[in-house]
C-alpha positions in Angstrom: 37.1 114.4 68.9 38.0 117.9 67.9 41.4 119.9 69.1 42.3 123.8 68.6 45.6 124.3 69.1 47.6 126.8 68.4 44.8 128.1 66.5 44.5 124.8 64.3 41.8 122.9 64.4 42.6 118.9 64.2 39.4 115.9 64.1 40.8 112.8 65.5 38.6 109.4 65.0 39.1 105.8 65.3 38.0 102.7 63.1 38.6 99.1 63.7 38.6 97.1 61.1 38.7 93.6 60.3 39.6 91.0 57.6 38.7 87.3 57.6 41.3 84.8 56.7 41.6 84.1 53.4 43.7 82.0 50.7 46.1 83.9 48.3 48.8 82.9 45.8 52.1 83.3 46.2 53.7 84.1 42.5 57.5 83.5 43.3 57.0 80.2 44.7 53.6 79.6 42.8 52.4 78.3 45.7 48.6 78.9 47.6 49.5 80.3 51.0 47.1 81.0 54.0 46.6 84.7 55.1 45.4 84.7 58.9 42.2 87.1 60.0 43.7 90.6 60.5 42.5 92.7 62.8 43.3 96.5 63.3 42.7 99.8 64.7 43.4 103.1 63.0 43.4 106.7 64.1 43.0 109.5 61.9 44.0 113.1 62.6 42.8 115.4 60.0 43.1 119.7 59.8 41.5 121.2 56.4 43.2 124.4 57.3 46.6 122.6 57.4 45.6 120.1 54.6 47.1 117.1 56.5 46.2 113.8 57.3 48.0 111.6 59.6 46.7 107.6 59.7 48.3 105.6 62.0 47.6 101.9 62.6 47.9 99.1 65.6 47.7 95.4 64.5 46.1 93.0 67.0 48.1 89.7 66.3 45.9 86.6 66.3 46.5 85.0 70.0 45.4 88.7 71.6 41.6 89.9 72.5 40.8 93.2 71.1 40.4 95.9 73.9 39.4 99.1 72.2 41.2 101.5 74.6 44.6 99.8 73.9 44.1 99.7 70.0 43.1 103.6 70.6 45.7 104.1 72.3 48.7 102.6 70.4 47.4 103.9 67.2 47.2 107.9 68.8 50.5 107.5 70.4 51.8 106.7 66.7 49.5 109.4 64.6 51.4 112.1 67.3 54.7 111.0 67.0 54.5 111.5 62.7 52.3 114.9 63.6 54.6 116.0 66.1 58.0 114.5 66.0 59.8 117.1 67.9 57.3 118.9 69.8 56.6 117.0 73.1 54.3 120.0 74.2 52.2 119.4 71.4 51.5 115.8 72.1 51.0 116.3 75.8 48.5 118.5 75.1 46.6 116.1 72.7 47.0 113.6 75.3 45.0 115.5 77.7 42.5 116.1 75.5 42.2 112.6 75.0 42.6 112.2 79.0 39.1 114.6 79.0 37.0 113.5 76.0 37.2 109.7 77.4 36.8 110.8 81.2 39.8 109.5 82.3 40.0 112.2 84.8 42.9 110.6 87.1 45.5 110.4 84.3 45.0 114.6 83.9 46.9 115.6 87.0 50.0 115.2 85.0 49.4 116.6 82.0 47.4 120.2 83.2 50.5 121.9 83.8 51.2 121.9 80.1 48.1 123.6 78.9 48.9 126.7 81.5 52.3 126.9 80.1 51.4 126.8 76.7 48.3 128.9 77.0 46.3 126.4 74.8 43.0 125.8 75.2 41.0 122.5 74.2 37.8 122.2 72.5 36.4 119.2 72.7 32.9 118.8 70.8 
């Protein structure tokens, strides 16, 4: 997904990764402990005009299923807040961005107001 705003252009992608369990060694107890599968999603906003890149992460703990919008959605919520810790505008905007690239048209209506009063304008490729 790509974002102009305020004349900067920002990439945002997702991966979900996945490790399998696996045996390690604890040195300070020098003893062999169990590491359980980790699973994870990660967003990634990127601007090569700015030069900044903003990775975020949310960790699925073992009992949970993976849904991808949640993972998407906690890991976005936490790449905005270290993008734009003070600038609530901002991340409503990227929000409804988000709101239009996945066609999640009914959560728009409360976000629209904040693109007219900002005078930004999305592009979403």
């Amino acid at each position: 997904m790509k974002i102009n705003y305020n004349g900067i252009e920002y990439s945002i992608y997702w991966k979900f990764l996945r490790y399998e369990p696996y045996k390690d060694f604890n040195h300070k107890t020098s003893k062999e402990i169990f590491v359980p599968q980790n699973e994870y999603t990660e967003c990634y906003i990127e601007s090569l005009t700015k030069g900044i890149q903003i990775i975020s992460r949310a960790t699925k703990t073992p009992p949970d299923q993976f849904n991808k919008e949640i993972g998407r959605k906690l890991s976005f919520t936490r790449a905005l807040q270290l993008l734009f810790p003070d600038r609530k505008e901002a991340r409503k905007f990227f929000w409804h961005c988000y709101f239009e690239f996945t066609n999640q048209h009914d959560k728009l209506d409360d976000l629209t107001f904040v693109a007219r009063m900002n005078n930004n304008f999305s592009e979403i490729l």
